[in-house]
N, CA, C and O atoms as a Tripos MOL2 file, in Angstrom:
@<TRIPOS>MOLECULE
protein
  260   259    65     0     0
PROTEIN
NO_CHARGES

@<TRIPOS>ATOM
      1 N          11.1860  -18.0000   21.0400 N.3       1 UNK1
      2 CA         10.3080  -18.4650   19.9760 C.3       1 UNK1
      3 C          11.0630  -19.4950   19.1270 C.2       1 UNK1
      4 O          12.1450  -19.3990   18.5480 O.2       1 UNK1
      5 N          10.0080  -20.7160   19.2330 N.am      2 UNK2
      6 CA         11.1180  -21.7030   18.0690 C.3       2 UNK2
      7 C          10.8880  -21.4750   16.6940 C.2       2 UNK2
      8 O          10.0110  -20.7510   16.2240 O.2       2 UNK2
      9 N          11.9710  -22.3290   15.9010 N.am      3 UNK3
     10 CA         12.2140  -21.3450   14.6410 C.3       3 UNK3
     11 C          10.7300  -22.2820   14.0000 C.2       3 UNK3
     12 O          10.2100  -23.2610   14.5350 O.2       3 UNK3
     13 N          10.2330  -21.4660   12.4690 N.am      4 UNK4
     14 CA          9.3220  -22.1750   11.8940 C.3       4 UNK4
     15 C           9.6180  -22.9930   10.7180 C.2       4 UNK4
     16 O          10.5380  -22.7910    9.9250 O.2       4 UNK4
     17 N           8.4890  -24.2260   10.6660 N.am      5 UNK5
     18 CA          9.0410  -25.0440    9.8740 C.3       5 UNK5
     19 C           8.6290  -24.7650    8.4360 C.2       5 UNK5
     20 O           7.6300  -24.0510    8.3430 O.2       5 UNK5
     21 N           9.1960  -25.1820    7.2570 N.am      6 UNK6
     22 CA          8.6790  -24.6570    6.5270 C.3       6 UNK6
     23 C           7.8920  -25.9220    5.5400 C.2       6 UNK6
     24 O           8.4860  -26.9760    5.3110 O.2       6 UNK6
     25 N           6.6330  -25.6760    5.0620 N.am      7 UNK7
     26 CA          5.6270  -27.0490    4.6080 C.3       7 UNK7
     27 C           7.1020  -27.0030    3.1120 C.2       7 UNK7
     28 O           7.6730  -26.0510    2.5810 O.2       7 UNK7
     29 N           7.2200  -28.4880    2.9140 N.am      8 UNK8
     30 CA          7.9570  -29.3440    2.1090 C.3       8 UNK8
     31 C           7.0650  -29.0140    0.4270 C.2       8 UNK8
     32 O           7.3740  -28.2320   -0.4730 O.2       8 UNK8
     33 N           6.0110  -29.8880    0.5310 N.am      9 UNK9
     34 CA          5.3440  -29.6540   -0.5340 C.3       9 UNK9
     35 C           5.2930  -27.6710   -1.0810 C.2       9 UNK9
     36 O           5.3200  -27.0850   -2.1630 O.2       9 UNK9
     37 N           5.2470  -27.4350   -0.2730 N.am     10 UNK10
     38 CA          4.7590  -25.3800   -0.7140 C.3      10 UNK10
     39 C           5.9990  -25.3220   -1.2670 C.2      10 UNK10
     40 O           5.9640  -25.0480   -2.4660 O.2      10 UNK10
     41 N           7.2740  -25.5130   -0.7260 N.am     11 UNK11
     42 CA          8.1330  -24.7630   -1.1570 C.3      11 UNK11
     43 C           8.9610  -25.0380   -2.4620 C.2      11 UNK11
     44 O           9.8060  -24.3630   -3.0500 O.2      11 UNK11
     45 N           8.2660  -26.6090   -2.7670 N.am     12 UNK12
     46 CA          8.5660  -27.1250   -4.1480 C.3      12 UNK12
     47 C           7.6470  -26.6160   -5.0040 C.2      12 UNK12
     48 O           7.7170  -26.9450   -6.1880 O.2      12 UNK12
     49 N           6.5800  -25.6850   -4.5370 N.am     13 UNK13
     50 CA          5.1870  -25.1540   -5.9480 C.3      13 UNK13
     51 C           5.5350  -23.5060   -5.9190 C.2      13 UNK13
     52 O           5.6490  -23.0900   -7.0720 O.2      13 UNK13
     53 N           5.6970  -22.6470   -5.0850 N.am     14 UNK14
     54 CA          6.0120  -21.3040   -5.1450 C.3      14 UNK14
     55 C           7.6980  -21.0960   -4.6270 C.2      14 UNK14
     56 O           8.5860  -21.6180   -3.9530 O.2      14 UNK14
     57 N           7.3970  -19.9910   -5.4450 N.am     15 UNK15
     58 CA          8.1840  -18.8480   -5.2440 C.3      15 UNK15
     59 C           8.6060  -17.0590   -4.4200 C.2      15 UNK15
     60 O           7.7560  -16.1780   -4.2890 O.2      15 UNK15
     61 N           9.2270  -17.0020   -4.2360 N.am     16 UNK16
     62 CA          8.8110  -15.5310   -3.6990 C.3      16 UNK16
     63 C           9.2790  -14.5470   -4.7160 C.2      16 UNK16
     64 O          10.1230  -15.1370   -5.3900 O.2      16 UNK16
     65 N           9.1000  -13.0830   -5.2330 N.am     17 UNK17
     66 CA          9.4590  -12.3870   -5.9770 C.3      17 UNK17
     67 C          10.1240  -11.0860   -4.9770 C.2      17 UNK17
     68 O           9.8170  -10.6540   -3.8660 O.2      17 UNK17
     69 N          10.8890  -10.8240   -5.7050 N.am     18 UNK18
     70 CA         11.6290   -9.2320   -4.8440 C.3      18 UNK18
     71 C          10.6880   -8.5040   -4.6860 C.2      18 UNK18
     72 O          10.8870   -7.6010   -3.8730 O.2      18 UNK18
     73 N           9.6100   -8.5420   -5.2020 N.am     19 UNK19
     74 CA          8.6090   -7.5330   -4.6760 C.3      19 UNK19
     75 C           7.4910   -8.0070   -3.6150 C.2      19 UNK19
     76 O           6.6940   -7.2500   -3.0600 O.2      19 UNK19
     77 N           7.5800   -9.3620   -3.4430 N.am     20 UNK20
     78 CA          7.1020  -10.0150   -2.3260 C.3      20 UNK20
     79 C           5.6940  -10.8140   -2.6420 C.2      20 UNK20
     80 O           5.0770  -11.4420   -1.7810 O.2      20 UNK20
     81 N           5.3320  -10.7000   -3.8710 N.am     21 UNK21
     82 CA          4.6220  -11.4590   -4.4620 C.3      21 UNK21
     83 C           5.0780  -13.2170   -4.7800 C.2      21 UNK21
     84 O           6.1880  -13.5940   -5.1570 O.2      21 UNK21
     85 N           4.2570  -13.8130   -4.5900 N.am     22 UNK22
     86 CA          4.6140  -15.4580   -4.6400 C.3      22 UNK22
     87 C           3.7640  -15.8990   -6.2680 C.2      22 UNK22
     88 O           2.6240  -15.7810   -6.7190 O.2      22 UNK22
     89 N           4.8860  -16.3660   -6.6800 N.am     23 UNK23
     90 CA          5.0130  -17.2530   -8.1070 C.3      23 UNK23
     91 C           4.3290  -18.3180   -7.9480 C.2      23 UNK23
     92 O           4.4160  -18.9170   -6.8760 O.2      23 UNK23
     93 N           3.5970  -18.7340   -8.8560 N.am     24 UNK24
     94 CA          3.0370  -20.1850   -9.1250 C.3      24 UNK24
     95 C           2.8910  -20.6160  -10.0600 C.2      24 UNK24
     96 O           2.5650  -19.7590  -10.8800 O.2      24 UNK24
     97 N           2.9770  -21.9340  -10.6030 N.am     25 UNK25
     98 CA          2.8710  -22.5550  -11.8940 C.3      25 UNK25
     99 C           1.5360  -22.8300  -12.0830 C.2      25 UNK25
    100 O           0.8200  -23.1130  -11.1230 O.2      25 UNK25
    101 N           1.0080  -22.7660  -13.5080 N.am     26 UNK26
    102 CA         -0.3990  -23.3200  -13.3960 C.3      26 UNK26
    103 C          -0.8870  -25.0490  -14.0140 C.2      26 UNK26
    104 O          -0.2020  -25.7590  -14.7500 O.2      26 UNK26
    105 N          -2.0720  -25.3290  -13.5120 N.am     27 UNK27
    106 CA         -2.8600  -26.4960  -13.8230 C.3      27 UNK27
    107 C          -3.1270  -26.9410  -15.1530 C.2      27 UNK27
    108 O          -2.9600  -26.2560  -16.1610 O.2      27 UNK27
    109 N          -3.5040  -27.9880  -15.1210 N.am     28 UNK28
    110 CA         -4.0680  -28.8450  -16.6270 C.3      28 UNK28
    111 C          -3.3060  -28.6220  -17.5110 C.2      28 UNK28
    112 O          -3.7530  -27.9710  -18.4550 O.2      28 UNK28
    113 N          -1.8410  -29.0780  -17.5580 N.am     29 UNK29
    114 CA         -0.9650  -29.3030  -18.8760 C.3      29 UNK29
    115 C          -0.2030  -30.5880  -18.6530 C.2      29 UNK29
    116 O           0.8870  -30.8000  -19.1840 O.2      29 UNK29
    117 N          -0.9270  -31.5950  -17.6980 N.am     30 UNK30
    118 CA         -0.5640  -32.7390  -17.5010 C.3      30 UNK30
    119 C          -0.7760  -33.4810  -18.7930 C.2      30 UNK30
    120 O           0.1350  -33.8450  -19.5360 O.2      30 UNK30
    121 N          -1.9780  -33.6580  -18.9800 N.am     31 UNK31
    122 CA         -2.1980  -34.7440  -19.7530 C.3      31 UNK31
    123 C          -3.6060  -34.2590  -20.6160 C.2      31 UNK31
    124 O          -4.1090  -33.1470  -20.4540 O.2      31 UNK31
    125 N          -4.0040  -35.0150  -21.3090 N.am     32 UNK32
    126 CA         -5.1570  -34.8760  -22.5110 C.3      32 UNK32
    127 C          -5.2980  -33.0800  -23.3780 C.2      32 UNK32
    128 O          -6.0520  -32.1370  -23.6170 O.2      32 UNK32
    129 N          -3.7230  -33.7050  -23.5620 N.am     33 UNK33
    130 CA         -3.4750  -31.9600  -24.5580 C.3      33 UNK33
    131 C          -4.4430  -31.4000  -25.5940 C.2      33 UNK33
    132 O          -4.9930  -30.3170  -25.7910 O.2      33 UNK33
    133 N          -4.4080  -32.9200  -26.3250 N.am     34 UNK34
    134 CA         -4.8480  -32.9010  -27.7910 C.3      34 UNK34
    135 C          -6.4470  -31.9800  -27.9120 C.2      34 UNK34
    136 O          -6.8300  -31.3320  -28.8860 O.2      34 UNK34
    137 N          -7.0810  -32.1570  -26.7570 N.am     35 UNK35
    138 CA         -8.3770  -31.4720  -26.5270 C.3      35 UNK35
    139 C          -8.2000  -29.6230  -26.6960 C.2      35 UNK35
    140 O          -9.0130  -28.7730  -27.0570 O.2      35 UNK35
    141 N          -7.0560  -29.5430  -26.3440 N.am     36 UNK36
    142 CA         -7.0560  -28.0560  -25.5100 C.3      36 UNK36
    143 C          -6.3630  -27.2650  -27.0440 C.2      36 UNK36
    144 O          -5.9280  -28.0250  -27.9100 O.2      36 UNK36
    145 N          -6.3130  -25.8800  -27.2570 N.am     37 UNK37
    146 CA         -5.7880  -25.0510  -27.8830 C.3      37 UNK37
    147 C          -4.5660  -24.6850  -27.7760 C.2      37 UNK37
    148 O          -3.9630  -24.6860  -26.7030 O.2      37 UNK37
    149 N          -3.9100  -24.2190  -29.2360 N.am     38 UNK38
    150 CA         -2.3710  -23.8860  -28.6930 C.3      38 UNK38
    151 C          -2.0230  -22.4650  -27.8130 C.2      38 UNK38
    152 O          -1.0630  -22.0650  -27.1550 O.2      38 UNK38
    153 N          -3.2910  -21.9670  -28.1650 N.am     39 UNK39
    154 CA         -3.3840  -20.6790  -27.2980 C.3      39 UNK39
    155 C          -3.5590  -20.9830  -25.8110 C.2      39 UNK39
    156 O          -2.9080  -20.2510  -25.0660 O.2      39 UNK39
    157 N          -4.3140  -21.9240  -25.2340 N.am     40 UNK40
    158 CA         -3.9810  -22.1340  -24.0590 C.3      40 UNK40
    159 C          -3.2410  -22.9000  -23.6430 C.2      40 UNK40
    160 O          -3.4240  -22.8750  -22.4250 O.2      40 UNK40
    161 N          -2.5110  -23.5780  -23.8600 N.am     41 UNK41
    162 CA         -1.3770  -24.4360  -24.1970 C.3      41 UNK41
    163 C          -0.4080  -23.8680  -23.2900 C.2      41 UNK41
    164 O           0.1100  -24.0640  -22.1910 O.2      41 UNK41
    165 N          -0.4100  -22.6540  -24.7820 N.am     42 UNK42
    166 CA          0.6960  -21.4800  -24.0040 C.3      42 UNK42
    167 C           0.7420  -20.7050  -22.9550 C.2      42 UNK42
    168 O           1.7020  -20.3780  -22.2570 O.2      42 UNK42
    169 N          -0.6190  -20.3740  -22.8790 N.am     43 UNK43
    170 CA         -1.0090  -19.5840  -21.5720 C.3      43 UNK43
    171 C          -0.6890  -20.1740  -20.3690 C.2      43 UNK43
    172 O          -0.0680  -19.6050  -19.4720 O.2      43 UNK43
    173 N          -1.2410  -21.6840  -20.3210 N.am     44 UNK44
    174 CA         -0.7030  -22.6020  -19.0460 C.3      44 UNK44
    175 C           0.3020  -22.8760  -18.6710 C.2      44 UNK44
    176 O           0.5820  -22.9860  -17.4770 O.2      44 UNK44
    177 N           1.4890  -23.1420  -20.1190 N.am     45 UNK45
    178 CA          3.0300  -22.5720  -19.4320 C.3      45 UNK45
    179 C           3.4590  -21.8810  -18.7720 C.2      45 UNK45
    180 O           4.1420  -22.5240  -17.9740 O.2      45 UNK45
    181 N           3.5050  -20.8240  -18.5600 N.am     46 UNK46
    182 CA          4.2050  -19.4010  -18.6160 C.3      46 UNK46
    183 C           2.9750  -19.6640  -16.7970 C.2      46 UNK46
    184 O           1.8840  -20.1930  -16.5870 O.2      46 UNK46
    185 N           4.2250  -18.7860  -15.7430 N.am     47 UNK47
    186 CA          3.8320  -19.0990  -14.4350 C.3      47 UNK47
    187 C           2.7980  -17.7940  -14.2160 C.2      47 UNK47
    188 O           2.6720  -16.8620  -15.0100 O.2      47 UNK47
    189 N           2.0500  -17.9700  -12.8720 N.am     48 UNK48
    190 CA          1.1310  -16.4520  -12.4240 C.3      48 UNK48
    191 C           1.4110  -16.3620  -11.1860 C.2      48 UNK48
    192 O           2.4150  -16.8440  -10.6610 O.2      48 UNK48
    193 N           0.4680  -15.6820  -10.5860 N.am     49 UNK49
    194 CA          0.9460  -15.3650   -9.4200 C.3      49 UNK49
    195 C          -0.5270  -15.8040   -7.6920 C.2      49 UNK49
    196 O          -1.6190  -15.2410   -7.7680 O.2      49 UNK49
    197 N          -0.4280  -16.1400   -7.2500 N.am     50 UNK50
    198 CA         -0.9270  -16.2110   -5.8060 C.3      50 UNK50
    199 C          -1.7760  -15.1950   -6.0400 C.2      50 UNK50
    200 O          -1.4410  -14.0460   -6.3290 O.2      50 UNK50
    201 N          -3.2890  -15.7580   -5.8720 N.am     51 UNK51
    202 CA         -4.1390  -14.5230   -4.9970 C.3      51 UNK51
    203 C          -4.0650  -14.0320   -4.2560 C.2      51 UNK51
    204 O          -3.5400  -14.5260   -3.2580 O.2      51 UNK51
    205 N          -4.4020  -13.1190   -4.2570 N.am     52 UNK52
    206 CA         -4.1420  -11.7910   -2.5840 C.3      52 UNK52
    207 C          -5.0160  -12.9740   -1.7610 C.2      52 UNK52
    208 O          -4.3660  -13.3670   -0.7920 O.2      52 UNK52
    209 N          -6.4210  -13.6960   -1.9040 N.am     53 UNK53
    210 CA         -7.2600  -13.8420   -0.9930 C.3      53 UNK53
    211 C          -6.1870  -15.4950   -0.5290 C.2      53 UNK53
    212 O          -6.4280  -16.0140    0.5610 O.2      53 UNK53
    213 N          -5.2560  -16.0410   -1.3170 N.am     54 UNK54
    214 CA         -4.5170  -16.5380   -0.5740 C.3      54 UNK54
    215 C          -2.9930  -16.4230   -0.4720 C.2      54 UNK54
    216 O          -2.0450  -17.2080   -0.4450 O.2      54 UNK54
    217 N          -3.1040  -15.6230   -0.4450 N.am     55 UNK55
    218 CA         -1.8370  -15.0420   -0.1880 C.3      55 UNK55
    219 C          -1.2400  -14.9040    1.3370 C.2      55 UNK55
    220 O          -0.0300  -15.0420    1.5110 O.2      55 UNK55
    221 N          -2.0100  -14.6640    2.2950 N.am     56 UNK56
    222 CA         -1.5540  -15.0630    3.8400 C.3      56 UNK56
    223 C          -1.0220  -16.7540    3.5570 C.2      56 UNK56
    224 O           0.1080  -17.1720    3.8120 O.2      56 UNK56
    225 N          -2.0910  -17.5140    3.0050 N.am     57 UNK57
    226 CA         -1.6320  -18.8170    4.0620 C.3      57 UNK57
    227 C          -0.4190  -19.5350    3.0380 C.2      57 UNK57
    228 O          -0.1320  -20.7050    3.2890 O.2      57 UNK57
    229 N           0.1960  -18.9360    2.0430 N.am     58 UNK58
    230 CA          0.9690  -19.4680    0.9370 C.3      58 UNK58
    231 C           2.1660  -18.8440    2.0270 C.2      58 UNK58
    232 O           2.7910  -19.6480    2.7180 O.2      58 UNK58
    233 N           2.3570  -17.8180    2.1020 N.am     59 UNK59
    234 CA          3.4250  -17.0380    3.2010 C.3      59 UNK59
    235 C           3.9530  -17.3890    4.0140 C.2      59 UNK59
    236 O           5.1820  -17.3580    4.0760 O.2      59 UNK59
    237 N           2.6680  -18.1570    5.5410 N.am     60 UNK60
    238 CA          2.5520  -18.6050    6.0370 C.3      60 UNK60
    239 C           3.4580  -20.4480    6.0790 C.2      60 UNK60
    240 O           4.0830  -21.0950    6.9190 O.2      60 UNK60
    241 N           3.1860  -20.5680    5.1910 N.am     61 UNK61
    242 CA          3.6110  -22.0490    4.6890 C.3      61 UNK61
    243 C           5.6140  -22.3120    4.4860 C.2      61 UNK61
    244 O           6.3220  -23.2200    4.9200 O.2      61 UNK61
    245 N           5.9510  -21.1590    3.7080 N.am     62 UNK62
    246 CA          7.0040  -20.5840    2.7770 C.3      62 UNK62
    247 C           7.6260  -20.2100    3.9570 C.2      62 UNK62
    248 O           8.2940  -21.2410    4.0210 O.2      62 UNK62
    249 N           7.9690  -19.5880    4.9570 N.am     63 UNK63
    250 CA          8.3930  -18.4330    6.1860 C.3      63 UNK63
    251 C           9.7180  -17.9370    5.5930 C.2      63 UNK63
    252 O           9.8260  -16.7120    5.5400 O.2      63 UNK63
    253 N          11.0070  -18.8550    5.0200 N.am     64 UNK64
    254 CA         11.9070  -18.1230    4.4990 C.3      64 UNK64
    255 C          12.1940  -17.8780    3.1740 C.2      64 UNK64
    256 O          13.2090  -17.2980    2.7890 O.2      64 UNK64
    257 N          11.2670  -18.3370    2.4310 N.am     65 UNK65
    258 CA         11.7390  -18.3440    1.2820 C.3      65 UNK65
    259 C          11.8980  -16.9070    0.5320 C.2      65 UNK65
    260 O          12.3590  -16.8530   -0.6080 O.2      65 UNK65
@<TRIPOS>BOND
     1     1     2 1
     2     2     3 1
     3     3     4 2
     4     3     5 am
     5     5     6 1
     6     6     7 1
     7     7     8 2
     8     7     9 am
     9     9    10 1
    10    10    11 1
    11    11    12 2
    12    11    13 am
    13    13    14 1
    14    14    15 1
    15    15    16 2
    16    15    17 am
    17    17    18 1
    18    18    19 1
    19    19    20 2
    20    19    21 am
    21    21    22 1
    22    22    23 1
    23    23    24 2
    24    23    25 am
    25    25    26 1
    26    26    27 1
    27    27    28 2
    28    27    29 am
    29    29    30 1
    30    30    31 1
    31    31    32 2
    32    31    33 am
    33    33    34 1
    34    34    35 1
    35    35    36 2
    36    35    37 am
    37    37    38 1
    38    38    39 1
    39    39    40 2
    40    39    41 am
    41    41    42 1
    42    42    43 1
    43    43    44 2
    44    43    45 am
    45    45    46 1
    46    46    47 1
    47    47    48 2
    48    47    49 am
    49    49    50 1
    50    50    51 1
    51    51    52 2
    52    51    53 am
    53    53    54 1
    54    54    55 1
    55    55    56 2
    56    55    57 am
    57    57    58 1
    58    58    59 1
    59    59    60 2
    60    59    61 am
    61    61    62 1
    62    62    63 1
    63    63    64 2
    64    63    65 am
    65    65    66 1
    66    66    67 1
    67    67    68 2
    68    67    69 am
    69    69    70 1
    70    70    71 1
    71    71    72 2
    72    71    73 am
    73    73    74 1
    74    74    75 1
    75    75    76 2
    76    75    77 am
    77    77    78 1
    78    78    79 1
    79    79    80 2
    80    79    81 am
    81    81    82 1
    82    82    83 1
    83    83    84 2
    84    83    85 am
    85    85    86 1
    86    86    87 1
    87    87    88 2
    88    87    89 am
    89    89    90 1
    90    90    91 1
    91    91    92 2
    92    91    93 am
    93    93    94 1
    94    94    95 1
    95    95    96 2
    96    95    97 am
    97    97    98 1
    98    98    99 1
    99    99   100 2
   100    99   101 am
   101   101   102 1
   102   102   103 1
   103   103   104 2
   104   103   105 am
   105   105   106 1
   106   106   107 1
   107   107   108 2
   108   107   109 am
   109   109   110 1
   110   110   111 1
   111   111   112 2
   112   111   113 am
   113   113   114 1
   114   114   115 1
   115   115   116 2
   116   115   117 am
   117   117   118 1
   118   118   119 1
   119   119   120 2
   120   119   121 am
   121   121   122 1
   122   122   123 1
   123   123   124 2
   124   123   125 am
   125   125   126 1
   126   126   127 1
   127   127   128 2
   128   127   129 am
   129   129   130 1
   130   130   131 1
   131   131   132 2
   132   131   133 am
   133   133   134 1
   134   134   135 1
   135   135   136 2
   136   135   137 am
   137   137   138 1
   138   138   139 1
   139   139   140 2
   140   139   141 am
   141   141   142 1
   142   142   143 1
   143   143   144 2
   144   143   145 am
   145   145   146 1
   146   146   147 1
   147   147   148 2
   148   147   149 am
   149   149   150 1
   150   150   151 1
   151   151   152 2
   152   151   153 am
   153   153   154 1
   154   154   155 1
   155   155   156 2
   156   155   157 am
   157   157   158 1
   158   158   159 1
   159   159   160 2
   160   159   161 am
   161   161   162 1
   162   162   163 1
   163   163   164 2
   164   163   165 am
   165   165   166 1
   166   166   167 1
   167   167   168 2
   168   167   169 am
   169   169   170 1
   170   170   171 1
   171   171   172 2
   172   171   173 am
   173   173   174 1
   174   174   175 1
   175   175   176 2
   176   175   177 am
   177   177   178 1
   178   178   179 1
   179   179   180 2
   180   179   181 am
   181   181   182 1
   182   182   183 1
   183   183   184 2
   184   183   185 am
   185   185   186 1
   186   186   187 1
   187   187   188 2
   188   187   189 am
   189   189   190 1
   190   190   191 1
   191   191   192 2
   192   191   193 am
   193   193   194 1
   194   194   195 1
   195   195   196 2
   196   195   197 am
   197   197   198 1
   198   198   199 1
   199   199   200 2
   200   199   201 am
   201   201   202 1
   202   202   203 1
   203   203   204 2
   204   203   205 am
   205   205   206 1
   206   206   207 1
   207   207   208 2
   208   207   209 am
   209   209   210 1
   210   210   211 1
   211   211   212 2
   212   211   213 am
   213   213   214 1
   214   214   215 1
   215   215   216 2
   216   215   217 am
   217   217   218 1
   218   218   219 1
   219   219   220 2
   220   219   221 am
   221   221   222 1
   222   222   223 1
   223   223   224 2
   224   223   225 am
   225   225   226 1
   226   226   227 1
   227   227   228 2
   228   227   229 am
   229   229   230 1
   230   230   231 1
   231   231   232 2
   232   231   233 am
   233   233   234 1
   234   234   235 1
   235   235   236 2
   236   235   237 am
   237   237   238 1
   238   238   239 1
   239   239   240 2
   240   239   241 am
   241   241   242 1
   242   242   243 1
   243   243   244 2
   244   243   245 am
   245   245   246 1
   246   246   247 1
   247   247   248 2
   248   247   249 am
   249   249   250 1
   250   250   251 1
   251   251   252 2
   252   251   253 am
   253   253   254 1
   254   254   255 1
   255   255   256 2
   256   255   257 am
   257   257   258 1
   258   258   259 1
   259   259   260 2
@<TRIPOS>SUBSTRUCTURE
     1 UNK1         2 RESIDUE 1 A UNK
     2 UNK2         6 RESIDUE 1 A UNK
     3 UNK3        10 RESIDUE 1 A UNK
     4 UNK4        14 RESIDUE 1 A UNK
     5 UNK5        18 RESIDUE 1 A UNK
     6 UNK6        22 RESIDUE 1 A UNK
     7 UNK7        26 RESIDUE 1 A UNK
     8 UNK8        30 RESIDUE 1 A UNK
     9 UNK9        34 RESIDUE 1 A UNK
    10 UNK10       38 RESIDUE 1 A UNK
    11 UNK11       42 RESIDUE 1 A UNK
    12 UNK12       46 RESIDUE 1 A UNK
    13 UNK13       50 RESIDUE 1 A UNK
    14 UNK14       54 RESIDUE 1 A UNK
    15 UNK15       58 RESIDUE 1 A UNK
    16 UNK16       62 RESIDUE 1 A UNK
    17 UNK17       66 RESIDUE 1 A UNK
    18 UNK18       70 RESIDUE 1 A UNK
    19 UNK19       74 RESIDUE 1 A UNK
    20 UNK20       78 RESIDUE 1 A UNK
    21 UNK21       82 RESIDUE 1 A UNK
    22 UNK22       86 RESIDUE 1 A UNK
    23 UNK23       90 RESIDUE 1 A UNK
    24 UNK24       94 RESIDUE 1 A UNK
    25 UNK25       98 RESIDUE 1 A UNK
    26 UNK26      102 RESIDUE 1 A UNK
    27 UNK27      106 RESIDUE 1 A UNK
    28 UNK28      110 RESIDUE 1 A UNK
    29 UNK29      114 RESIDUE 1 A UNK
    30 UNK30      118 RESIDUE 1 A UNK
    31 UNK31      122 RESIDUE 1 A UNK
    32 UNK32      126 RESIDUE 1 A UNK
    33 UNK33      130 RESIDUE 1 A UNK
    34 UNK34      134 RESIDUE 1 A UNK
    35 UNK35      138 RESIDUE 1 A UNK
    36 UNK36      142 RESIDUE 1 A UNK
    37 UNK37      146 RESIDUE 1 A UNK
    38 UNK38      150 RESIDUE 1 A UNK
    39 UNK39      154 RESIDUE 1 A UNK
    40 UNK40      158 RESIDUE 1 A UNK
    41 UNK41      162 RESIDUE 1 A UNK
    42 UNK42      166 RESIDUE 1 A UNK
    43 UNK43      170 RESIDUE 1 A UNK
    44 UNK44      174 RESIDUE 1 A UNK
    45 UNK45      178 RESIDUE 1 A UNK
    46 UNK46      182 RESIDUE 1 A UNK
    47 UNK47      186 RESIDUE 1 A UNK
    48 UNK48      190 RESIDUE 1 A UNK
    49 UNK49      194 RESIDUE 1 A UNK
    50 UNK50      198 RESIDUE 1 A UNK
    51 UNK51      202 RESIDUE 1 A UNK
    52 UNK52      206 RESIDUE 1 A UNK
    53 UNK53      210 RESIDUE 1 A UNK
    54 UNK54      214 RESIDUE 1 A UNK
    55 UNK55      218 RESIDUE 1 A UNK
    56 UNK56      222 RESIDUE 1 A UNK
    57 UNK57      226 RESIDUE 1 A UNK
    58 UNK58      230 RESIDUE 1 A UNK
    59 UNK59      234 RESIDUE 1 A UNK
    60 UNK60      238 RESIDUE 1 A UNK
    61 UNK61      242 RESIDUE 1 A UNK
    62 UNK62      246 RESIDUE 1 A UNK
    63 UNK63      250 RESIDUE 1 A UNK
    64 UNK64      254 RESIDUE 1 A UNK
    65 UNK65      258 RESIDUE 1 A UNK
């Protein structure tokens, strides 16, 4: 079996956790802040985690990480 490759882009957006859950950063704190709240502000910092419903193909992508 040849070895697998691992997608470039995935492995610069997640993470894996010791418990085998995959880390992700979240969306819309690029640009047009001034609109948004400091409460979500903050919320959008701070990372979450991979849905279970994609959670195969993030895995899939990642193989050693």
């Amino acid at each position: 079996m040849p070895k697998l490759k691992t997608h470039s882009g995935a492995a610069k957006r997640f993470k894996k956790t010791g418990t085998g859950k995959i880390k992700r950063g979240q969306s819309k704190m690029r640009h047009i802040l001034t609109s948004k709240e400091s409460k979500t502000k903050r919320k959008l910092g701070k990372s979450s985690y991979v849905s279970d419903g994609d959670h195969a193909k993030v895995s899939r992508m990642i193989p050693y990480a």
